[in-house]
N, C-alpha and C positions, 0 to 999 in steps of 0.2 A: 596574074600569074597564080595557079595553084598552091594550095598548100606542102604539098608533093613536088610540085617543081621547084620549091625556095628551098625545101630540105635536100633535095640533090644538090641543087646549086651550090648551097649551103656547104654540102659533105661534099662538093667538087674540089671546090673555093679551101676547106681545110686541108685535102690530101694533096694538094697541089702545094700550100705552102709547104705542107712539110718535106712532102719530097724536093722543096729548092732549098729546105735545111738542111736536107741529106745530102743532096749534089754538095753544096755548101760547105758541110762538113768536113765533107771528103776530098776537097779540095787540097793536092798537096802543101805542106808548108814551104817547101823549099822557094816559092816564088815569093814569100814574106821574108827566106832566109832563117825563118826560127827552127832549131833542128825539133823533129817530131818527141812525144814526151819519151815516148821508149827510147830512142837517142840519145835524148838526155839521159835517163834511164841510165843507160850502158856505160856512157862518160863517167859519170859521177860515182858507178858502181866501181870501175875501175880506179877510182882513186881509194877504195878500201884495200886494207888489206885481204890477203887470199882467202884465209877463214871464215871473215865475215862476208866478202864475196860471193861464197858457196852456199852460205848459211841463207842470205838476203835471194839468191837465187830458188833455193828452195823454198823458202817461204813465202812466192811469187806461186810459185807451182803451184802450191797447196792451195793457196787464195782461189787462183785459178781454176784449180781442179772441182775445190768446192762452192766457186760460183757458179760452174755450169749448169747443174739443175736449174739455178735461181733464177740465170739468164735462160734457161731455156721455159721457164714459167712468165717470163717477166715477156719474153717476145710473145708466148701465146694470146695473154691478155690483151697485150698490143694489137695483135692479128684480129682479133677477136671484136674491141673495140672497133675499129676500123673499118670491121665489117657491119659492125651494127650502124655504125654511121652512115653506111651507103647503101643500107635496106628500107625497101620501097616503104614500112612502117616506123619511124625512127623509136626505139623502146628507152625511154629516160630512165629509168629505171634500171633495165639490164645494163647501161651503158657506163652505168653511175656504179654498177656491181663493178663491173670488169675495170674502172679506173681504181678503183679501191684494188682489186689484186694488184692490178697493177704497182700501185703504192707500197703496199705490204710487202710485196715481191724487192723492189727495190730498198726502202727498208731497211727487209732480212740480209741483201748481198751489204749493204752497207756496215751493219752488224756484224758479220761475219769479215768482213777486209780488216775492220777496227781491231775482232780480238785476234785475230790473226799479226797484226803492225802488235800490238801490244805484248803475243807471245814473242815475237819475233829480235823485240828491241832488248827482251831481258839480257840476252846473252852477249851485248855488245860493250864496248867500254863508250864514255860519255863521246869523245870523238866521234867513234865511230856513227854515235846516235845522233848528233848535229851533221851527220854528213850525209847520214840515210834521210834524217828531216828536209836534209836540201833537192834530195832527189824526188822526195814527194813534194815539193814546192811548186805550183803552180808559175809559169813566166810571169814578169810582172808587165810587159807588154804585150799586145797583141796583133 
């Protein structure tokens, strides 16, 4: 087998797995029964009161708002990658650039959600902040 034939195969054999991470992913939860996190999300948000309800709603938005750039840099490098993988020359180099954006990209959004929970929590009373902590809680099952 060519050298060229094992780096297709090669970059076949990766975009396959991940697209059965992505089917995967996406697989609803309801068949596990665990409500999806925005669900939870929403429960838990309605156990605040209204104030901080609206407050914690907004500062979602905002999160939101100003992760789009990030994620929209964070999918290019993606795109981008992916493509260098399944070209007929494979360049280690360029590939190795665009996972580092990659990296950095994600990173910044993560940076950015933190001081945002950070501004977000000042204006809450200690309840309220053990109650938003529970909605950012990860399940402990899966």
């Amino acid at each position: 087998m060519s050298k060229t034939a094992k780096l297709v195969f090669l970059a076949s054999l990766i975009l396959n797995i991940m697209l059965l991470g992505v089917v995967l992913g996406h697989v609803p939860r309801s068949f596990s029964g665990m409500p999806s996190r925005q669900e939870r999300m929403e429960r838990e948000l309605k156990r605040l009161p209204e104030p901080a309800q609206s407050h914690i709603r907004a500062v979602f938005a905002r999160i939101r708002a100003a992760g789009d750039p990030v994620r929209d840099q964070m999918e290019t490098s993606r795109a981008e990658a992916l493509r260098l993988l399944a070209a007929e020359r494979f360049d280690e180099a360029a590939y190795d650039r665009e996972v580092a954006k990659f990296d950095q990209s994600r990173e910044q959004m993560f940076k950015q959600i933190g001081q945002a929970i950070k501004e977000a929590v000042k204006e809450l009373s200690p309840d309220e902040r053990r109650m938003f902590a529970e909605t950012l809680r990860r399940p402990t099952s899966r």
